[in-house]
N, C-alpha and C positions, 0 to 999 in steps of 0.2 A: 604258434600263435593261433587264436582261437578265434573264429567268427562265427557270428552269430544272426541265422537271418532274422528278419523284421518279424516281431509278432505278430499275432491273429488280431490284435489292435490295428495295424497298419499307418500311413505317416500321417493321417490326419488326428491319430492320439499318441502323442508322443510321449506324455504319461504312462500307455500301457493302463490304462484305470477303463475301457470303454466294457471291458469283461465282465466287469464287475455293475456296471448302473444297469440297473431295472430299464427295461424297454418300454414302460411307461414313462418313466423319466425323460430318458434319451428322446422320444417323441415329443413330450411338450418343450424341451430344448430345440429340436427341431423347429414346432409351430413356433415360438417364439423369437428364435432367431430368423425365420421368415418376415417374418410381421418387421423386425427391426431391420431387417433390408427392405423391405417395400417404405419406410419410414424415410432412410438413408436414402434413396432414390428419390422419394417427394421433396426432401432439403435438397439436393444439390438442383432437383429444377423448379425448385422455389428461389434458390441463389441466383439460377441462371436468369431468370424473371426480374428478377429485382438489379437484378448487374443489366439487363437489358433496358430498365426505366432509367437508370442513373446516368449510363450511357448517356442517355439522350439530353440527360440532365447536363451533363458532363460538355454538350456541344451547345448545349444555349447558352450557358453559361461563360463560355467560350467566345459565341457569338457576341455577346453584351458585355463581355470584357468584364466580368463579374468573377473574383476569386474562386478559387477550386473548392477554397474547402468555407465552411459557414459554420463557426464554432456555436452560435444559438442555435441552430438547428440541431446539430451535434448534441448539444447538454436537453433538449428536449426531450430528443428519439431517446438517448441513455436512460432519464429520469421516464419517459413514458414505457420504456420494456424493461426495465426494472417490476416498475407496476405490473404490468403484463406476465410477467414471471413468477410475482408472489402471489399472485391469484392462480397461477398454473400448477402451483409446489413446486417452482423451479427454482434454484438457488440465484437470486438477483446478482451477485456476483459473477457469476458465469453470464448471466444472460447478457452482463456489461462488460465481459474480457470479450466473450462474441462479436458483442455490434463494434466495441473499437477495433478488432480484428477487421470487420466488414469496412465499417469508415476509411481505416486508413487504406486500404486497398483502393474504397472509390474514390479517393481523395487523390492516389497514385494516379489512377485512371483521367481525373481532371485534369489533372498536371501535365498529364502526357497530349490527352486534347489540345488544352491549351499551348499547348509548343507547337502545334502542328498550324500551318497557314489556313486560315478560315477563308473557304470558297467562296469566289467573289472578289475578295480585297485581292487590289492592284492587278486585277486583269484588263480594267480599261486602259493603264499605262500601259501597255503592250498592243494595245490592238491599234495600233497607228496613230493612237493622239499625237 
């Protein structure tokens, strides 16, 4: 039996093809896929920002006994980043599997709020009334 060690490519080209691309290439592959991680890091704490406002959303709503989720608000945001996206060249359907992706998540998140006992209620029953 015959083995064979890793090419001069090494495990980050599994193709065996990195031999072959022009080192101008491989470079602007390089700057580019930088630029799309520094991108990738601004979305998730652009998420987290916006998971932090709902949040809070999430506990007033709570407090005033106001459902989790608000389907007009929902058909808004959808039809206004729609908009938002066709102005961007962004495929509006995408940008609407995204937000329902987001919604129902913070919609989870309310639900979850709301189960939990809102600070305050029924601690005067306890305190010797």
């Amino acid at each position: 039996m015959t083995t064979s060690a890793p090419g001069p490519t090494g495990p980050s080209d599994p193709a065996g093809t990195a031999h072959s691309v022009d080192p101008a290439v491989r470079a602007e592959l390089g700057r580019l896929r930088d630029s799309i991680d520094n991108i990738d890091a601004a979305v998730v704490h652009m998420l987290a920002e916006r998971f932090k406002c709902t949040m809070q959303v999430g506990h007033l709503k709570a407090e005033h006994h106001l459902p989790p989720a608000d389907p007009a608000r929902e058909s808004r945001q959808i039809e206004r980043l729609r908009g938002l996206a066709e102005s961007a060249k962004l495929d509006p359907a995408f940008a609407e599997k995204l937000l329902n992706f987001i919604i129902a998540e913070v919609i989870r998140h309310h639900e979850q709020i709301a189960d939990q006992p809102v600070e305050g209620e029924g601690e005067a029953e306890g305190a010797g009334a």
